[in-house]
Each structure stands twice: as C-alpha cells, then as structure tokens.
C-alpha positions as CSV (number, residue, x, y, z in Angstrom):
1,X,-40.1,-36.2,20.7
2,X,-42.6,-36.5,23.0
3,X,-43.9,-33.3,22.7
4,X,-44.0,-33.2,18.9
5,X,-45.8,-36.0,18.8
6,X,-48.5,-34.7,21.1
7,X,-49.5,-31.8,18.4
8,X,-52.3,-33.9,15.8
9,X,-50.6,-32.2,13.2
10,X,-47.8,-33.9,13.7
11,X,-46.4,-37.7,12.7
12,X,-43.3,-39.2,14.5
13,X,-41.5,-42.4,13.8
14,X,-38.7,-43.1,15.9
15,X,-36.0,-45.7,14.6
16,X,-34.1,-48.1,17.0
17,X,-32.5,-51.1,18.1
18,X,-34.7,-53.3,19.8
19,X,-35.8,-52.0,23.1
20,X,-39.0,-52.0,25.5
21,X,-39.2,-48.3,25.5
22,X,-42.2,-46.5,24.0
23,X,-43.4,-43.1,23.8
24,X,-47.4,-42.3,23.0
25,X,-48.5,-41.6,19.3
26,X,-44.8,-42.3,17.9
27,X,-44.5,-44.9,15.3
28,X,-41.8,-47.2,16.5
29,X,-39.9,-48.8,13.7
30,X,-36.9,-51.5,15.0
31,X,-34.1,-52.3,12.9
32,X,-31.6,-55.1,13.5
33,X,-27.9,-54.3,12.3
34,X,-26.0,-57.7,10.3
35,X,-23.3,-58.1,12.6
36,X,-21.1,-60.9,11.9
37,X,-19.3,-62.9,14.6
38,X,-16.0,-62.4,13.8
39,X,-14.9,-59.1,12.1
40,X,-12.0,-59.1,9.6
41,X,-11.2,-55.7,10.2
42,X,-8.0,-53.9,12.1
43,X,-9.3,-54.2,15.6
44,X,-9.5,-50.2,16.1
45,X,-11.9,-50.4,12.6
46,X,-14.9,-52.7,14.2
47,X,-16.3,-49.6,16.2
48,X,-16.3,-48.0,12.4
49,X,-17.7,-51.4,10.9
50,X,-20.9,-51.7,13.5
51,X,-21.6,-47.9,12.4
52,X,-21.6,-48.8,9.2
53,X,-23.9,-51.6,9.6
54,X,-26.2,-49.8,11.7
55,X,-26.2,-46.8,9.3
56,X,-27.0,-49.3,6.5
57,X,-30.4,-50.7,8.6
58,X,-31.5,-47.1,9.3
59,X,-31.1,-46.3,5.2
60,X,-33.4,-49.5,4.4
61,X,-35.9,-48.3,7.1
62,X,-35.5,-45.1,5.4
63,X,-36.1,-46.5,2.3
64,X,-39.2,-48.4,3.0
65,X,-40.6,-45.2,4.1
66,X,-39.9,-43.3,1.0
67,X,-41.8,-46.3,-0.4
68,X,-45.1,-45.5,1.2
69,X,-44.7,-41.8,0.3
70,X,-43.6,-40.6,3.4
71,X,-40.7,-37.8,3.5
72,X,-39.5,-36.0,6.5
73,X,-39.9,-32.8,7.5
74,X,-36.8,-33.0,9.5
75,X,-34.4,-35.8,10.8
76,X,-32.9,-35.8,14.0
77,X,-30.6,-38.5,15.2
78,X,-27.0,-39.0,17.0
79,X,-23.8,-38.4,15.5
80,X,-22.1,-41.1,17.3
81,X,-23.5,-44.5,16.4
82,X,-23.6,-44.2,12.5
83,X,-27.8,-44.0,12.6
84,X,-27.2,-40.9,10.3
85,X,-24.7,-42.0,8.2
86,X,-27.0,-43.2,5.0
87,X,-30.1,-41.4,5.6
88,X,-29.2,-37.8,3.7
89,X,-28.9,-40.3,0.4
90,X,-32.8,-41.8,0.8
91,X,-33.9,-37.7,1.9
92,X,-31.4,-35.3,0.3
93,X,-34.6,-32.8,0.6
94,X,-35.0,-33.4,4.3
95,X,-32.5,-31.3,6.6
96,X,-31.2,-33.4,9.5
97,X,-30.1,-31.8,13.0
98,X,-27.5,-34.2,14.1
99,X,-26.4,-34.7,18.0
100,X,-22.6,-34.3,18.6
101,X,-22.5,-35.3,22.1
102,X,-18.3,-35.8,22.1
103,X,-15.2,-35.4,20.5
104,X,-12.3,-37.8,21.6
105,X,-9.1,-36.1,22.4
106,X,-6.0,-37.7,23.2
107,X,-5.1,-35.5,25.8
108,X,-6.3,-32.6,28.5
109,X,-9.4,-34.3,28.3
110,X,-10.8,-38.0,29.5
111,X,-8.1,-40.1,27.9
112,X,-4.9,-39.9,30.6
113,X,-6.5,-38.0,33.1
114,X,-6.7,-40.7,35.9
115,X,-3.1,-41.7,36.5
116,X,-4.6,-45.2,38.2
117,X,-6.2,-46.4,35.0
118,X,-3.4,-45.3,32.2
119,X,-3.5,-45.3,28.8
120,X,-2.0,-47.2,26.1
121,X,-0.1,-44.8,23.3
122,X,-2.1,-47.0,20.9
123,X,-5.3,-45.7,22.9
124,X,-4.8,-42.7,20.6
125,X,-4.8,-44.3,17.1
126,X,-8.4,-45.9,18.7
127,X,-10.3,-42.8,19.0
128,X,-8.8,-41.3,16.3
129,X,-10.9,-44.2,14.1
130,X,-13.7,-43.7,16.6
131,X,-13.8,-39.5,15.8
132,X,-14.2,-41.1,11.8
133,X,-18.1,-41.8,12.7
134,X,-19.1,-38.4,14.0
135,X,-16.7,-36.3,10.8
136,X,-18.7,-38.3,8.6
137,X,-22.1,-38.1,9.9
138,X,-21.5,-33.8,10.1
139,X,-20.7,-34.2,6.2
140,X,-24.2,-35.4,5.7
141,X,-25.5,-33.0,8.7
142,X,-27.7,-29.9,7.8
143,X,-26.9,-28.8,11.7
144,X,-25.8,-30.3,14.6
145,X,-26.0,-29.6,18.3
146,X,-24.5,-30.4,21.6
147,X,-25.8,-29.8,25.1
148,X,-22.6,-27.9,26.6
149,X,-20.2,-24.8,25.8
150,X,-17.4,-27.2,27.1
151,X,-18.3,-30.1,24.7
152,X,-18.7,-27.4,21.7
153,X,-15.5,-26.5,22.2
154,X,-14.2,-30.1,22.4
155,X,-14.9,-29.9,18.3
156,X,-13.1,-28.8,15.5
157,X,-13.1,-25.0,15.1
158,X,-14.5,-25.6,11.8
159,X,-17.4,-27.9,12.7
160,X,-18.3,-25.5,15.5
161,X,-20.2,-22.9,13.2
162,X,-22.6,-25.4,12.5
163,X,-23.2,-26.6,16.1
164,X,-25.6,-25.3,18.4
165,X,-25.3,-25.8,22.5
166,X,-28.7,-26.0,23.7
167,X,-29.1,-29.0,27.0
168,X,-31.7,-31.9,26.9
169,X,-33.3,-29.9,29.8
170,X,-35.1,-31.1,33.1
171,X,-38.5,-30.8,34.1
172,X,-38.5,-28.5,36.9
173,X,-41.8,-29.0,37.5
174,X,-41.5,-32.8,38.8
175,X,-37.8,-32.4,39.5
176,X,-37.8,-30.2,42.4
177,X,-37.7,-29.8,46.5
178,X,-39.8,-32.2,48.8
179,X,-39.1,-31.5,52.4
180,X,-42.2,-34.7,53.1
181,X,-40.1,-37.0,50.8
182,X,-38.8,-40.4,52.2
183,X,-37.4,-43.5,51.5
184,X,-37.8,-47.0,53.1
185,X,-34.3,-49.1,53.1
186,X,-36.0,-52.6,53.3
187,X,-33.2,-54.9,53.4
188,X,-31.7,-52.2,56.5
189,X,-34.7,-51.8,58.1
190,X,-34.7,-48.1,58.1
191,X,-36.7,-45.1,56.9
192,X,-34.7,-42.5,55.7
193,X,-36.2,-38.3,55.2
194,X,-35.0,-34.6,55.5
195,X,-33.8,-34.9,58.9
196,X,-31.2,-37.6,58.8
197,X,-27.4,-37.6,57.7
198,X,-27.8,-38.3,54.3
199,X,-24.5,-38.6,51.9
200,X,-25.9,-39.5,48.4
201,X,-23.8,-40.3,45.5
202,X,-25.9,-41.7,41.9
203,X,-24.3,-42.8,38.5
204,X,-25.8,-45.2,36.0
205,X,-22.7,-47.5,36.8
206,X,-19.6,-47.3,39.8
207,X,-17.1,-46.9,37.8
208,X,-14.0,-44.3,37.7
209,X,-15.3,-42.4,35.3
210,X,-17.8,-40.6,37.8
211,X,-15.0,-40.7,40.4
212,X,-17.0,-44.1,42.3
213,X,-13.2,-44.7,43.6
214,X,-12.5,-41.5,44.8
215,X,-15.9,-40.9,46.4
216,X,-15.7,-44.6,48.6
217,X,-12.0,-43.1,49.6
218,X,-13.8,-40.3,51.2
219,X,-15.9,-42.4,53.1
220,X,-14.1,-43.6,56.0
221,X,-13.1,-40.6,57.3
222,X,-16.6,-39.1,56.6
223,X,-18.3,-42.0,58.3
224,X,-15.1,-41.6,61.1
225,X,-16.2,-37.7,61.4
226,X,-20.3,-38.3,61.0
227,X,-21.0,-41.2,63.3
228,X,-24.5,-40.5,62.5
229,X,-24.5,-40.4,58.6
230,X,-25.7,-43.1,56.4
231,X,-24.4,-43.3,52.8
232,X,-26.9,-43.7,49.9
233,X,-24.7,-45.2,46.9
234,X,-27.4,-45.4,43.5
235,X,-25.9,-47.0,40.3
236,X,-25.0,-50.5,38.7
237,X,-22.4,-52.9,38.4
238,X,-21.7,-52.7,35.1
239,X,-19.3,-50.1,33.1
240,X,-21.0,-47.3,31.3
241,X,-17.3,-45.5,30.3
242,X,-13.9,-46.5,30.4
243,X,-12.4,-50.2,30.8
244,X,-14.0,-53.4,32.8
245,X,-11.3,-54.7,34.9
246,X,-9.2,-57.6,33.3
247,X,-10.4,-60.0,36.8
248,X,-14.2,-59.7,35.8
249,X,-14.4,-58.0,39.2
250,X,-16.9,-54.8,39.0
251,X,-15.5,-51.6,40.4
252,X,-17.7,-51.8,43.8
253,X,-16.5,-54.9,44.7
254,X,-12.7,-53.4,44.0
255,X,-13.7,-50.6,45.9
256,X,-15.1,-52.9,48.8
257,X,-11.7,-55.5,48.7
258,X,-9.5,-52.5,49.1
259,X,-11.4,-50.4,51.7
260,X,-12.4,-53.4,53.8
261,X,-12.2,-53.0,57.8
262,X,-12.6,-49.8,57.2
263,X,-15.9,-49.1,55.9
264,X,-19.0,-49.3,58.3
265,X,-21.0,-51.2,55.8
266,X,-24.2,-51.2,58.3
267,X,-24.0,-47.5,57.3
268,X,-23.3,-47.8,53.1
269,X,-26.7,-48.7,51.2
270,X,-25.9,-49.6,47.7
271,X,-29.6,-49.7,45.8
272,X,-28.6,-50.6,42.5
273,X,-30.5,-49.4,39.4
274,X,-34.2,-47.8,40.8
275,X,-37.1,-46.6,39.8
276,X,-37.1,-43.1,39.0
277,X,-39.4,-41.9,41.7
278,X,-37.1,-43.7,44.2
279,X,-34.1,-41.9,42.8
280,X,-36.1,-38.1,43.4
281,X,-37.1,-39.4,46.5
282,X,-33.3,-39.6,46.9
283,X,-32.1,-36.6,46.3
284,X,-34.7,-34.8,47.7
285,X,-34.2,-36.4,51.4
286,X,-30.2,-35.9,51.0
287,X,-27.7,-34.0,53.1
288,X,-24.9,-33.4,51.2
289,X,-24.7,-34.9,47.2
290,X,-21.1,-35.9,45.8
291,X,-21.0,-35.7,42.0
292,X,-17.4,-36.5,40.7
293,X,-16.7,-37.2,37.2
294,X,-13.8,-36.9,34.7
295,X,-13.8,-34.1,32.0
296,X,-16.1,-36.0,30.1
297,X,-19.8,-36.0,29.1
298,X,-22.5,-34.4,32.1
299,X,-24.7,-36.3,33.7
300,X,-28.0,-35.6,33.5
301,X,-28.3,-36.4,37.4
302,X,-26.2,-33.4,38.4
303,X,-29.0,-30.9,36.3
304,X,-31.5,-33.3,39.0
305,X,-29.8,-32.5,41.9
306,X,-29.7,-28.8,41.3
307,X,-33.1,-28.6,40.8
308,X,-34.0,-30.6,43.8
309,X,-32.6,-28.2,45.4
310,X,-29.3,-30.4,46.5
311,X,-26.3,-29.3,48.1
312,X,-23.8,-30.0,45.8
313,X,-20.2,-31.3,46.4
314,X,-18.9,-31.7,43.1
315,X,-15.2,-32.2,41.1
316,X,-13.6,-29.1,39.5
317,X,-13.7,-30.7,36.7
318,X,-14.1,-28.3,33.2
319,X,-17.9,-29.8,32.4
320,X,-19.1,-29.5,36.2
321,X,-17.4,-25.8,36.3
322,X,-19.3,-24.8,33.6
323,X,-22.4,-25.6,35.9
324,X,-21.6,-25.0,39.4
325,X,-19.7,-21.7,40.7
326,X,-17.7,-22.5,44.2
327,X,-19.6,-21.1,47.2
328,X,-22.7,-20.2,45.2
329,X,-24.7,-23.1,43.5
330,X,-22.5,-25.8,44.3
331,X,-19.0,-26.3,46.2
332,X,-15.9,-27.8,44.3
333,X,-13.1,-30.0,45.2
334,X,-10.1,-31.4,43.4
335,X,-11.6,-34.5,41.7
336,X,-8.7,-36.8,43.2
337,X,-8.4,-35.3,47.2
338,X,-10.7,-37.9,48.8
339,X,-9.7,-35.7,51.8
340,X,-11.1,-32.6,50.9
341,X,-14.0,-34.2,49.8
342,X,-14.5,-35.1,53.7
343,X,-13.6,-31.4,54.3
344,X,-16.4,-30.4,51.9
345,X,-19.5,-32.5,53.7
346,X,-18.1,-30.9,57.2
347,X,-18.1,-27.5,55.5
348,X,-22.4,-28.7,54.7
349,X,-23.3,-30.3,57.4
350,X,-21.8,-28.0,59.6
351,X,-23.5,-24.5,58.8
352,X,-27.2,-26.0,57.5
353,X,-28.7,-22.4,57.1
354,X,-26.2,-20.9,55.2
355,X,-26.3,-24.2,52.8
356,X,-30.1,-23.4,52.2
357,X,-28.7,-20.4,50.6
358,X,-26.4,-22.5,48.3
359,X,-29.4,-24.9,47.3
360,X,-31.6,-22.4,46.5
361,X,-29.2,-21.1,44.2
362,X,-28.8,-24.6,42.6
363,X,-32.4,-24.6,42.4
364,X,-32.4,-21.4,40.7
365,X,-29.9,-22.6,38.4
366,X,-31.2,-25.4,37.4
367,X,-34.8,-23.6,36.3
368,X,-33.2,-20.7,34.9
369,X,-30.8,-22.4,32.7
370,X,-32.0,-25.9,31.9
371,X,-36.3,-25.8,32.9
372,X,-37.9,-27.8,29.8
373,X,-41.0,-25.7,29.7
374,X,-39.7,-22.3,29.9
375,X,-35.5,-22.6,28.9
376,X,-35.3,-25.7,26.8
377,X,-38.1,-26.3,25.2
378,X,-38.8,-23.0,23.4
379,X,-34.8,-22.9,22.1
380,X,-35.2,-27.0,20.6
381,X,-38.8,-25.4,18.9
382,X,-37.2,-22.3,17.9
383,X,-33.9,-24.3,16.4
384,X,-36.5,-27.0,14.3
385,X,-38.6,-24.1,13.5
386,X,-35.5,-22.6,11.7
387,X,-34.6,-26.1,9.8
388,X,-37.6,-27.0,9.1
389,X,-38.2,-23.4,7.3
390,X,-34.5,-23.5,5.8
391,X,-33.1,-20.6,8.1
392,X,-29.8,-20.6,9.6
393,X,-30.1,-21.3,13.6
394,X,-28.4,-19.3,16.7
395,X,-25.3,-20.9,17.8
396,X,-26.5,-20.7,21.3
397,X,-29.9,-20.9,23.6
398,X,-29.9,-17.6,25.8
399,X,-27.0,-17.2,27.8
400,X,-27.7,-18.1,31.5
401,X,-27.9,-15.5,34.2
402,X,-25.3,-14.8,36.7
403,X,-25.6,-15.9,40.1
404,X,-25.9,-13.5,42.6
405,X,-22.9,-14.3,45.0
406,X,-23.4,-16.0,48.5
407,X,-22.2,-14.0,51.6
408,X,-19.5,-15.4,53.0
409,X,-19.6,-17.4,56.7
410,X,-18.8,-15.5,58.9
C-alpha cells in the first residue's frame, strides 16, 4: 500500500476499524461495525454475524465513495473478517484480489494437534460456520492469494485455481546482520551483544500455539547445560490463537507456576511487546533462535530471523518445513521433545563456525525467496498489473532456489 501510494499517479484509501496506524498519502476512512450486546444467534453463528456487520460498514463506506464519483481500480482486502463481503455489489466493475490467509480443518492441521489443550467434537461444527466467511467472500473474489504453498493447499481444490501464493515479503535491506548490534536489559542491569549466550524466542503473545510451553520446558536443562546463557523471551500476555485459560491466568504465568524452582529466572528476560528496532536488535545479537509453532499460519518473525542471519531451531512443523531444510538454513526438532530442543542449542553453540554456514544460508533464503524489493514486490506489481488490465494471474511467484547443501561436521 505503501508503495502505491507513493507513485502521484496513484490515490489510496484504506478502510478500517478504528486504529492509530497511518501510512503517508493514504486516505484513511474508519468505519464502526453495529454490534449489539447480546446476539440472538446460535453461538457458533456470532463470528458469521460480526462479518456481516462489518461487511455491511465497509458497503456504506463503499457507497459514499461511489457518491463522490470515485471507482476503484482494484480492491484488495481480507477474506477472513467479512470487509469484502458487500463491496463487489457497490463496484461490480472493479476486480477485487482477496487475501485467503487460512482454511480451518478439523483435523491433521491446528485443531487436535496439541494433546494438552483438546478439542471439543463440537469444535468442528465451529469452524465449519467460521470457513462460511472466507466461501463467501471468494464468490464475490475476482482472485485471491495466500502467502504459502502449505496454506494454498489447506483450500479447496476448487478454490485453489483462483489463488495465488505469493508472501508479504521482508525488507532485507533493514532486516539483516549486525555484528555491532546490542541491547541494554535495564531492569537486569546488563548489556547484551554478539558475544554472549543468547537463546531468543519472539511471538506476538506466549501462548501454545507458537509452542511458548514447549519452549520454557526446554529451558531448564538448557540453562542446566549453558551456565552462561541468558534467555531473551519477546511477546505479550495476551492470546493471539487458540483458547485463554478458564482461571484468567496468562500462559507465562502457567508456564512460571509449573516450572518454578527450576528455572533461573535471574537468567530469563521476558520484554514484553517492543519497539521494532529493539526486536532486530534482538535477533541480530542472538545465539541460537527457537521458533515453534503448530501447523498453523507463519509468522512473519521467522522470515526476520532468517534474514538477520539467525540460527534457527525450529519445529518440523508442515508451514516451517516449507521454509527451513534440516542442516542447511535452519535445524528442526519434533515440535513436542523439549529435550531435543536442548540437544539442538548444544548442536549451535557447540560448533559456532560451521553454524555461520547455516546462517548464511538462512540469510540467503530469506533474500532470495521473500526480499520486498527484488522477490516480492515485483510478483504483488506484476499480479495487480494483471487485474487491473483484466488478465488471468500466475498461480505462483517464481519458485525459490534450492539450497546448496551444508557439509556435514565432521
């Protein structure tokens, strides 16, 4: 958006909830859904009803700007929320590229895969009404795209033919090594950089999803083997994916009640939600970075830590495989072995050199498959291009390269 809006032939409105976020030369326009406070619908419905509702604010805004004149060359918007639902109806003549960032299944995928936090049989019925939204919103859809292979292929064969994988991308050019970079832990006292023990683990929220119980598992033995490592935990309190608990408790303080005694907590720095210079600063000082999650959505931080040159510990886990090949960008562990996790950061912290080799090729991965300026950005231009101009777009971007494999240690 960002960068369309920077061309002066160009004009961009952006339509949202209420937020502080802006973006130069867009024309912000903030809509306010009707939402009642008590819905007399089937529970499972109300996620459906708030799309509705939304989908109904965007169609006014819509409307108000058909009022002054103003039709789109092109709509984009995601699939998910019910934004899109209306807004073919206001601008039949404008094509809209929709973002399907996930299909719910009821198996083999998030739902059941953590044996600690089960699911309900009814659980299915849910996301089957949830699913409703985004089959909907691909009726009205001229396109749609999705920023994975692995969450493609999570859709219907028959919606795939009009879905498109291309990533959000990551600017390689700020997102990258920084052997001066450093961090001051206020509250500890200490001032962390390149040449200390540094275990880093970041997720929006600690929560199960992203493996935040697994990962604190692994950290007494770690801390047992690495008397000198210090453990840099970024992420909030709140739950992003998944379930709060039924006590109010928030999964770090779970975490924190169960481990007890056993933790060195003079060596764990939880730093909440941080700037985002703080959080490169982060990766590009760590040691050894654990990124765990369910087969679910991909964080945008594991993209980071490739292409800051990280090495990466992360869950074999079908989104992270489609990233990270064992011994050569990345290693892999089983997402629920908080003992082979420990294995893992001995394996790194043990042979420094040949890891340089390994980050490197994360590095490498990262630009070559998901740099903005020279990956990304050309294949989101290309894919407008061919909307705007009523073309049928490639399914995919260019397929990425193929790493060159790392020696093994000898």
């Amino acid at each position: 958006m960002y960068y369309l809006a920077a061309q002066p032939e160009n004009r961009v409105f952006f339509i949202t909830q209420p937020s502080q976020n802006s973006i130069p030369r867009v024309t912000k326009l903030v809509y306010k859904p009707d939402i009642p406070k008590n819905f007399g619908c089937h529970p499972n419905t109300i996620g459906f009803d708030l799309a509705v509702r939304n989908g109904m604010s965007v169609a006014q805004i819509c409307r108000d700007l058909r009022g002054q004149g103003i039709v789109p060359d092109l709509i984009a918007g995601h699939a998910g929320w019910g934004e899109t639902l209306f807004v073919k109806d206001v601008f039949p003549e404008s094509p809209i590229l929709s973002y399907f960032e996930f299909y719910y299944h009821f198996s083999d995928v998030d739902l059941g895969f953590d044996p600690e936090f089960p699911w309900h049989p009814e659980d299915a019925f849910r996301l089957r009404t949830r699913n409703a939204v985004s089959l909907l919103s691909f009726d009205t859809a001229d396109w749609g795209n999705t920023p994975t292979h692995w969450q493609r292929n999570l859709h219907p064969p028959e919606l795939r033919p009009r879905i498109t994988r291309i990533h959000e991308g990551v600017d390689c050019n700020v997102v990258k090594p920084n052997s001066q970079a450093w961090i001051q832990l206020e509250r500890a006292g200490v001032r962390l950089t390149r040449d200390d023990q540094i275990v880093t683990y970041v997720s929006r929220n600690l929560e199960p999803y992203r493996g935040f119980h697994v990962f604190m598992r692994a950290l007494p033995e770690i801390m047992r083997r690495r008397p000198k490592a210090r453990i840099v935990i970024v992420g909030g309190d709140d739950v992003s994916y998944g379930v709060p608990l039924p006590t109010g408790k928030s999964y770090r303080q779970l975490m924190l009640d169960e481990l007890g005694a056993e933790l060195d907590l003079n060596r764990i720095h939880f730093l909440g939600s941080i700037p985002y210079n703080v959080y490169l600063d982060i990766l590009q000082i760590s040691s050894v970075h654990i990124y765990l999650t369910y087969p679910f959505v991909l964080s945008w931080s594991l993209i980071e830590a490739m292409a800051s040159g990280c090495a990466i510990i992360g869950s074999a886990t079908p989104p992270v495989e489609e990233v990270i090949e064992d011994g050569v960008n990345g290693l892999l562990v089983e997402f629920f072995s908080a003992h082979a996790i420990a294995d893992r950061v001995d394996e790194v912290l043990d042979h420094p050199n040949l890891m340089q080799e390994m980050r490197d090729a994360a590095r490498a991965a990262a630009v070559r498959n998901f740099d903005l300026d020279t990956r990304i950005m050309p294949a989101w231009l290309q894919l407008i291009d061919d909307l705007v101009n009523h073309r049928r777009p490639s399914l995919n971007a260019p397929p990425p390269l193929k790493l060159r494999k790392r020696p093994k240690r000898k």
